[in-house]
N, C-alpha and C positions, 0 to 999 in steps of 0.2 A: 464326848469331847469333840469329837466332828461335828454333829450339829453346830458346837457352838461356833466351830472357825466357819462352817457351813454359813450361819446367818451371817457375820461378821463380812467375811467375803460378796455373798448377796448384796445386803445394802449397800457396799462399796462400788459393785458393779450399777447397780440402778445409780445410785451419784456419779458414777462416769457417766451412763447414761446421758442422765440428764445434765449434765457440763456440757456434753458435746453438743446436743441439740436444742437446749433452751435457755441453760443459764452460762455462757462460756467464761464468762469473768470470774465464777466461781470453781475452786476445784473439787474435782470430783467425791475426794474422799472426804472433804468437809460437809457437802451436798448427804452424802451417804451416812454421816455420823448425824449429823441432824434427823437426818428419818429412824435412823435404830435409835433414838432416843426418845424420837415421838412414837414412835411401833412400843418400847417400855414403858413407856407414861398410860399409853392406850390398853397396855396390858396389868398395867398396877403391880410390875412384877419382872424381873430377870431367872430366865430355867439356869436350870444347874450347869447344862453343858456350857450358856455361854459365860456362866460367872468363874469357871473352870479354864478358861481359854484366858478370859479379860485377869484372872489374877497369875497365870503365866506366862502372859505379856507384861503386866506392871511388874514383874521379878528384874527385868532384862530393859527399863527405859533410861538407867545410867549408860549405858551403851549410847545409847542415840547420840549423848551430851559431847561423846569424844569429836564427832568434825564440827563441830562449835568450837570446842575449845580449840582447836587447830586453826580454826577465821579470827579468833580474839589472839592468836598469836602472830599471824601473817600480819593482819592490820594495829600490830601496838603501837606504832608513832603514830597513827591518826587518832587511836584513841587517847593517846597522849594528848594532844594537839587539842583535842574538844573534851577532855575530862569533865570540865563543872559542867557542860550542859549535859552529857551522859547521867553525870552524878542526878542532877537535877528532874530529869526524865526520868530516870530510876527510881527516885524517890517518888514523885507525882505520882509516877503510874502504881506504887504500890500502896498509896493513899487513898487510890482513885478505889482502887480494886476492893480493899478492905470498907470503905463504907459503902461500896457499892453491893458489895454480897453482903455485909451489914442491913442496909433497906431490904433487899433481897427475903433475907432471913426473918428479920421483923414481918415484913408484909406476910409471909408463908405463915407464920407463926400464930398473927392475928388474926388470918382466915383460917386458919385451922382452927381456932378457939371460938370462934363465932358459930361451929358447925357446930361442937359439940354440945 
């Protein structure tokens, strides 16, 4: 289980890394999930330790949700104020999202059948 917070930690630290010194607009830990994701793609596979780590962190990401919902409480009359366009962006982007991992899935799908 160390290992796995071990790697998790690592990539994190190389994307600060590289935030501070090449790519500053982006943050570090997004820099850092991007590479642990191409390090698994490259490896065809996730070890035990860090699928043990990543499934007791996703027990615990209702948490995160609670100082959101404390900013959707400060700012209710602006979101009052602009509801249909919120509504509208909300909708769009989850229109956007489903046929977009939609192609996504297809494309994977087809290449994957043309291999075999």
């Amino acid at each position: 289980m160390i290992w796995g917070l071990v790697q998790i930690l690592l990539f994190q630290g190389i994307g600060e890394l590289i935030s501070q010194f090449a790519l500053p607009t982006l943050p570090g830990p997004v820099i850092g999930l991007v590479l642990l994701i191409l390090w698994l793609v490259l490896r065809k596979g996730i070890n035990a330790d860090l699928a043990m780590v990543a499934d007791g962190f996703s027990q615990y990401f209702g948490i995160l949700f609670v100082p959101a919902a404390v900013g959707v409480v400060l700012f209710l009359p602006q979101l009052k104020a602009n509801a249909l366009a919120i509504i509208c962006a909300l909708v769009g982007s989850v229109i956007l999202t489903i046929a977009s991992a939609a192609i996504v899935v297809r494309s994977l799908s087809l290449e994957k059948s043309s291999h075999d």
